[in-house]
C-alpha positions in Angstrom: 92.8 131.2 96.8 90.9 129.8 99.9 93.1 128.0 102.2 90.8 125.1 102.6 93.1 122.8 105.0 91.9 124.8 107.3 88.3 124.7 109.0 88.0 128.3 109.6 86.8 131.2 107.0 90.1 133.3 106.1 88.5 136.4 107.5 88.0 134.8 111.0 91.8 133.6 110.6 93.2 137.2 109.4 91.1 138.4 112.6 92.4 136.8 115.4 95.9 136.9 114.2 95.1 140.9 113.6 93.9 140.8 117.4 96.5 139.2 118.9 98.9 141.5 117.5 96.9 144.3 118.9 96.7 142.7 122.2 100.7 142.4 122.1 101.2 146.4 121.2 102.4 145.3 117.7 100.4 147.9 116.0 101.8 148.0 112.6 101.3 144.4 112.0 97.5 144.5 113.6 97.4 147.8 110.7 98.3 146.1 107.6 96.3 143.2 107.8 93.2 144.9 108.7 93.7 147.8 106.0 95.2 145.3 103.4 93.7 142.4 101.0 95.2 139.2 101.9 94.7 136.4 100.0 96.0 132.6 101.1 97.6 130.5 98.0 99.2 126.8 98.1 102.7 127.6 97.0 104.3 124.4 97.8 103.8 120.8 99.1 106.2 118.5 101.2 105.9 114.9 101.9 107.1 115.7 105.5 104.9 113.7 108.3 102.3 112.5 105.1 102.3 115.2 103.2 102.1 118.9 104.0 100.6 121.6 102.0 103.1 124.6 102.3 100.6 128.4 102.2 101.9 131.7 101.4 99.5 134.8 103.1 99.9 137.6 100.5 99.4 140.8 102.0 98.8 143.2 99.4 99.6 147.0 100.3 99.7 150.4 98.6 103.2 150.7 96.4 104.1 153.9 98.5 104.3 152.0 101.6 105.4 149.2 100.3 108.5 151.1 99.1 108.2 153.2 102.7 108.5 149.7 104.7 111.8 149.6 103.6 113.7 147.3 105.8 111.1 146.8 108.3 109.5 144.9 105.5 111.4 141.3 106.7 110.6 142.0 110.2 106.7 142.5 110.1 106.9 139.3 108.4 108.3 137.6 111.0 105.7 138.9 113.5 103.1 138.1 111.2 104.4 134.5 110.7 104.7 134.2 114.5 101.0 135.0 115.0 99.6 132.7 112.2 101.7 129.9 113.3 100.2 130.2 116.8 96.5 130.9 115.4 96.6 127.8 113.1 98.5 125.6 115.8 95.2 124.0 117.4 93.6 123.6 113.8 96.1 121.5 111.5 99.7 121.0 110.8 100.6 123.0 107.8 103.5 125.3 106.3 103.3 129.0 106.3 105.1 131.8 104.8 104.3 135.8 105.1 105.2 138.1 101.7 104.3 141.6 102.0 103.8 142.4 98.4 102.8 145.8 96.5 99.4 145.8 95.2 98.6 147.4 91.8 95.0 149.9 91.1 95.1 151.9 87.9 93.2 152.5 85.2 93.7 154.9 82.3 92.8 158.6 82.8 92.2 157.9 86.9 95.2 158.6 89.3 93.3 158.9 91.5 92.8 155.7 91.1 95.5 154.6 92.2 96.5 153.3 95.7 95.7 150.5 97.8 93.9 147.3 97.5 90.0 147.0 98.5 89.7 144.3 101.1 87.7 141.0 100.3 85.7 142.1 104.1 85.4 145.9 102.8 83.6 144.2 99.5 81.2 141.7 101.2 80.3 143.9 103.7 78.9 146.4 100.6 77.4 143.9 99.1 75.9 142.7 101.5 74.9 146.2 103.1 73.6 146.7 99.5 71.0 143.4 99.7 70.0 143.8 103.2 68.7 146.8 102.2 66.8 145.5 98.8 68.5 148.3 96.6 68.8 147.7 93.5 72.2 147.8 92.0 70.9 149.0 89.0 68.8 151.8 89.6 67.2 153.4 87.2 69.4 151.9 84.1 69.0 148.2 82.6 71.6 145.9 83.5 73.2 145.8 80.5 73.6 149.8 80.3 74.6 149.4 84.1 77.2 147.3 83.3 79.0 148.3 79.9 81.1 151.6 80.9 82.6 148.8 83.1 82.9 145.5 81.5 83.3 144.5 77.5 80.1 142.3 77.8 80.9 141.7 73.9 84.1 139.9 75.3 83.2 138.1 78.7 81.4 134.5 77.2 77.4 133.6 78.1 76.5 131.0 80.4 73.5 129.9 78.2 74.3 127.8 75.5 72.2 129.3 72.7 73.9 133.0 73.3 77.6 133.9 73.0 78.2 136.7 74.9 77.5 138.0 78.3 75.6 141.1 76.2 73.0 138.4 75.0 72.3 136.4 77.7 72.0 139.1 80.5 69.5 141.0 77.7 67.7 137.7 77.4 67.5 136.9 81.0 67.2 140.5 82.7 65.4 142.7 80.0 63.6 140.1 77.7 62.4 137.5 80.5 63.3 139.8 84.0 62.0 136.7 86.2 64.9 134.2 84.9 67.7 135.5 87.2 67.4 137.3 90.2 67.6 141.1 91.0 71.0 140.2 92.9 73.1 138.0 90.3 75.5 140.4 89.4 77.1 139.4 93.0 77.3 135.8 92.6 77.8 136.0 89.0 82.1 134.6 88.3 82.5 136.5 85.2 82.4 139.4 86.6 83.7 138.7 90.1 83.0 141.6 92.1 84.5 139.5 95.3 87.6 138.6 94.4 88.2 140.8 90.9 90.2 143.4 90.6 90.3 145.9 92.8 89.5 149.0 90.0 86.8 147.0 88.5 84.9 147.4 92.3 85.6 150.8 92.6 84.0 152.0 89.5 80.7 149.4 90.3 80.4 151.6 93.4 80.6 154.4 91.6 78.5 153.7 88.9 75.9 152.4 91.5 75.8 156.0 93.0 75.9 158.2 89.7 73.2 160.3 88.8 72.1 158.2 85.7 71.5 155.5 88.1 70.3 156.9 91.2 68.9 160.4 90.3 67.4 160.8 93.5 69.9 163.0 95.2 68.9 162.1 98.8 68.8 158.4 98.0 72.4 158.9 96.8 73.5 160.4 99.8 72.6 157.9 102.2 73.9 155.1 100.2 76.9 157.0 99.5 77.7 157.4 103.5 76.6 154.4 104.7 79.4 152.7 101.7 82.0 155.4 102.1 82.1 154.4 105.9 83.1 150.8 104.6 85.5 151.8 102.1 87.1 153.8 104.7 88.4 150.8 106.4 90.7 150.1 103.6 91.5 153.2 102.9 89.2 154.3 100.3 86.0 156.8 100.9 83.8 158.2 98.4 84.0 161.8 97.9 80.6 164.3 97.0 81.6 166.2 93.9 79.7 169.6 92.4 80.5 170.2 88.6 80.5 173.7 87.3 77.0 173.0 85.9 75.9 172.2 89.3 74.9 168.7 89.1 76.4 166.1 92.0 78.4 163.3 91.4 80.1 160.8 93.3 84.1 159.4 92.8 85.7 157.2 94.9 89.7 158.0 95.6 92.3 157.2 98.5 91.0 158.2 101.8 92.6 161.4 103.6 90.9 162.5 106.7 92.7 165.7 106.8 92.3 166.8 103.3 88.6 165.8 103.6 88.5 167.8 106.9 89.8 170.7 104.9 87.1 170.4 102.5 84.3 170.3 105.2 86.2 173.7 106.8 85.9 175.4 103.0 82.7 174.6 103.1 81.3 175.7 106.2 83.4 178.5 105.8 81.8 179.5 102.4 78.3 179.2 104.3 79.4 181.0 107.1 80.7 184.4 104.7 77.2 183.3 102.3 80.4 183.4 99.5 78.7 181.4 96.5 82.8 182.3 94.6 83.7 180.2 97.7 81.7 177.6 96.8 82.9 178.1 93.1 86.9 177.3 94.0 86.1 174.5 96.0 84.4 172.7 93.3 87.8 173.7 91.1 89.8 172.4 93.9 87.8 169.1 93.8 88.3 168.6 90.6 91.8 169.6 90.0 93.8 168.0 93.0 94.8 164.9 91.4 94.4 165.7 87.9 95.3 169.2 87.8 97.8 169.9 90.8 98.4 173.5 89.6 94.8 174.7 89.1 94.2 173.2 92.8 97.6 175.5 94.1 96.1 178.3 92.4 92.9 178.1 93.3 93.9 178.0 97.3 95.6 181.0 97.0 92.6 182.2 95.0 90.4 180.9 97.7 92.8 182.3 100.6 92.2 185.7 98.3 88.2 186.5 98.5 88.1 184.9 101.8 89.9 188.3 102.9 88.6 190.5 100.7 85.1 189.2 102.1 86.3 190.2 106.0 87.9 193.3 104.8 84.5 194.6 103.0 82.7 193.9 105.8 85.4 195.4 108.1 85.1 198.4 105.4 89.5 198.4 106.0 91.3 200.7 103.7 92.7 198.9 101.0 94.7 200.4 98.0 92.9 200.1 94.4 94.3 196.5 93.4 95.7 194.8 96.3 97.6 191.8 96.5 97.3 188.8 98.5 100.2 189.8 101.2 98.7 193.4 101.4 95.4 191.6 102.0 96.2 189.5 104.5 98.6 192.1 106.8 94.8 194.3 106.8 93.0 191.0 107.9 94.4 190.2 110.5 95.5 193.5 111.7 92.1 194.3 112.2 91.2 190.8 113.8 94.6 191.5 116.0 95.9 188.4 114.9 99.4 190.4 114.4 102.7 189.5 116.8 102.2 193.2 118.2 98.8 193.1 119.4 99.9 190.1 122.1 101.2 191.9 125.1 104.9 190.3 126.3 103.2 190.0 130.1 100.4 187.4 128.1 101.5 183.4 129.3 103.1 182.1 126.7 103.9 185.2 124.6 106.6 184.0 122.5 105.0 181.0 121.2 101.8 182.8 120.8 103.6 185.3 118.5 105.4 182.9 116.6 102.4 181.4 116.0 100.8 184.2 114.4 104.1 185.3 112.8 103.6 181.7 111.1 100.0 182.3 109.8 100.8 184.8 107.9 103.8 183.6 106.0 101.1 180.8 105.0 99.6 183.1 102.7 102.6 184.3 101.3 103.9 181.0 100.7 100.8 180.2 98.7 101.4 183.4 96.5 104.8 182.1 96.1 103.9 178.3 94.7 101.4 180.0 92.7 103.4 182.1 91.2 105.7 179.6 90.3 103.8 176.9 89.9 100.4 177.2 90.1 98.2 178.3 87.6 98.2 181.8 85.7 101.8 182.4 84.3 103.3 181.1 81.3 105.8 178.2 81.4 108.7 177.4 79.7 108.8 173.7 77.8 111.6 172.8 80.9 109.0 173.3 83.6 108.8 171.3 86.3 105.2 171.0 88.1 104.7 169.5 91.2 102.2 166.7 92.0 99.4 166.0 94.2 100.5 166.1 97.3 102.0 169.5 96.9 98.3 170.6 96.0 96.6 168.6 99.3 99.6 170.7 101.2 98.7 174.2 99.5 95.1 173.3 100.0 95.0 172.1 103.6 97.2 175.0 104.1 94.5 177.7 103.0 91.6 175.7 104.6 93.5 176.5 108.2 94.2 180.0 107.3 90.8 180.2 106.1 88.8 178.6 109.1 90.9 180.3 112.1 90.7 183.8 110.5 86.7 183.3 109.7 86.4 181.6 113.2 88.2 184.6 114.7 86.1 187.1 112.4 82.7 185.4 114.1 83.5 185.3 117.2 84.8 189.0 117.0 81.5 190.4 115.7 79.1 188.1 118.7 81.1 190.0 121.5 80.7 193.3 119.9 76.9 192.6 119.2 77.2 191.7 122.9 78.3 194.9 124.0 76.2 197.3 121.9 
C-alpha cells in the first residue's frame, strides 16, 4: 500500500533514507532497503493532534537472513526508524514503525525459486527497459499462449461484460480484434499485477519472455537477457544461460551468486581453452543439477576436476598407470606443472606459505573424491542416507572451477615460455 500522506513517491522516500544511511557508515541498513521490497501499509490511526495515521515500512528479506539477523534484527530497526523519521520530518506529521519481515518465493518443483523478494524499482525498471525499447512481451506466441503456463486465465474474471474470463476477453481483444488494447496492457493490466504481485509470478514472466518459444532468435535473447539480468541483479536475482543435453539454450532465473557464476565463466573458458567439448558436457550437468540434484553436481566436479587432468596429462604425454584415479591424476599434474611443495626452493620469499598453498590444492581434489564417494553420484545408498544440499554442491563446484582455472592457467602459461625459448 502507497503511503499517500505523504507527497513524495515511496521509491524517492526508501532512497534518501537508504542514502543517509550510507552517508552515516550504517551499511547494513543502506543494504537491506536497497536489495529488499518494502512496501508502506496504514496499520493504525490515533486522534493525537487531529488525527494521525500511524504506517508500518515492511521490509521484506530472504528467510535465511531473516533467521541470520538474529538479534541485530531489533536494532537495524531502530536505525531505520531513526532515518525515516528524519526523511519524513519536513513533509508531514505522521507515525512510523520499522518490521523486518521474511519474505516468502516458491513454487512447486522450483527451489531454486526460492529466495528473496523482487523489488517494486527492480520490476519497473524491466518494464520499463522492456517498452522503451518497443519489444514485445510476447514474442513470437499469442497472448494468451504467452500467458497460460503462468496464470489460470480460466479463473482470473474479464473486464468486458459480455465475456467471463480473462481467456475470452484477451482472445477477443488481442487475437480476434488486435487494435482494441495495446501491445503493452499486460503491464497496466490489475489482474495480473506484474508490479506489485507476487514475487514468483514476475520471475517466471521474465522467463517466459526470454524462452525459446518466444524469442527464438538466440541473439535477440541474449541481449535482452543481459540488459534484465543486470536489473535483477540489484535484488539479488540474475538470469542464468542454460545448454540442455540436446543443445538448445534456455534461460532460468535463480538467486544471484557472483562467485558461483564466476566459477561457471572459469569452466567455460577453461573448456575453450583445452577445445574439451566433455568439458562443456559436465558443465551443462552441473547447471542443471545444483539446485535440483546436489549429488549429480558433486559428482560431476570431481568428474570435471577428472578430464581436465587427464587432458594436461595427454598433452604432457606423463606416464600414467592403465586406470588411474583422481589422486593419482592429480599428484602427475601438477608434478609436471611443479605445482608440488618440493619444487619451491626454502630460499624463495615466502616459502612456507607458498607451499602450504600448494599442499592445499591438492587436497582439493581429494576432497572432491571423498564427497563423491560418499555422497555424490555413482554408489548405491542405503534407505538411511543422508544427502547434502545445494550449497554443499556450489562448494564442491566452485572448488573444482579454482583447481581447474589455476592448473589450466599454469598449463598455458607453461607452454608460451617454452614456445618462447625453442
Amino acid at each position: 500500500m502507497r503511503n499517500k500522506s505523504v507527497p513524495v513517491d515511496d521509491d524517492a522516500l526508501l532512497e534518501t533514507v537508504a542514502r543517509m544511511h550510507t552517508a552515516a557508515g550504517e551499511t547494513e541498513p543502506a543494504t537491506l532497503l536497497r536489495s529488499s521490497r518494502c512496501r508502506f501499509e496504514q496499520t493504525g490511526y490515533d486522534n493525537w493532534n487531529g488525527g494521525t495515521a500511524i504506517f508500518t515500512l515492511y521490509v521484506e528479506v530472504a528467510a535465511e537472513l531473516y533467521v541470520a539477523l538474529h538479534d541485530r534484527k531489533e536494532n537495524i530497526e531502530k536505525i531505520i526508524l531513526s532515518r525515516l523519521e528524519q526523511a519524513t520530518k519536513q513533509l508531514q506529521s505522521q507515525w512510523y514503525v520499522v518490521e523486518l519481515v521474511p519474505s516468502v518465493v516458491s513454487i512447486p518443483g522450483r527451489p531454486d525459486l526460492e529466495g528473496g523478494p523482487v523489488s517494486y524499482t527492480a520490476r519497473r525498471s524491466i518494464v520499463q527497459l522492456l517498452r522503451d525499447e518497443g519489444v514485445s512481451w510476447q514474442g513470437n506466441l499469442d497472448d494468451v499462449e504467452f500467458l497460460i503456463p503462468i496464470y489460470n486465465l480460466d479463473e482470473l474474471p474479464s473486464i468486458d461484460t459480455r465475456f467471463r474470463t480473462a481467456r475470452q476477453d484477451i482472445r477477443q481483444h488481442r487475437i480476434n480484434n488486435p487494435t482494441d488494447w495495446p501491445d503493452d496492457w499486460i503491464y497496466d493490466d490489475k489482474r495480473f499485477d506484474l508490479i506489485n504481485g507476487p514475487d514468483v509470478t514476475f520471475l517466471l514472466f521474465v522467463e517466459r519472455l526470454l524462452s525459446p518459444q518466444a524469442r527464438p532468435d538466440a541473439g535477440q535473447a541474449a541481449k535482452l537477457s543481459e540488459r534484465i539480468s543486470r536489473e535483477l541483479e540489484r535484488t539479488g536475482w540474475s538470469v542464468v544461460q542454460r545448454e540442455t543435453m540436446k543443445g538448445d539454450l534456455v534461460y532460468r532465473v535463480e538467486p544471484f551468486d557472483p562467485v558461483l557464476r564466476r566459477s561457471r565463466a572459469s569452466i567455460r573458458k577453461t573448456a575453450a581453452v583445452l577445445s574439451s567439448p566433455w568439458m562443456h558436457q559436465e558443465l551443462a550437468r552441473i547447471e542443471a543439477a545444483i539446485d535440483d540434484d546436489p549429488a549429480l553436481a558433486i559428482g560431476t566436479a570431481k568428474e570435471m576436476v577428472e578430464t581436465c587432468c587427464k587432458h594436461i596429462a595427454g598433452a604432457l604425454r606423463l606416464k600414467l598407470s592403465a586406470t588411474p584415479d583422481v589422486p593419482e591424476l592429480t599428484k602427475v599434474v601438477l608434478k609436471a606443472l611443479r605445482l608440488v611443495p618440493e619444487d619451491i626452493p626454502n630460499s624463495a620469499k615466502g616459502a612456507d606459505t607458498v607451499k602450504r598453498t600448494l599442499s592445499n590444492l591438492s587436497q582439493v581434489t581429494q576432497g572432491l573424491s571423498e564427497l563423491r564417494k560418499y555422497y555424490g553420484t555413482g554408489h548405491g545408498r542405503s534407505a538411511s542416507h543422508k544427502s547434502l544440499s545445494a550449497r554443499h554442491a556450489r562448494l564442491a563446484v566452485n572448488a573444482a572451477a579454482a583447481f581447474v582455472e589455476f592448473v589450466v592457467a599454469t598449463y598455458i602459461e607453461q607452454q608460451g615460455e617454452q614456445r618462447k625459448g625453442s
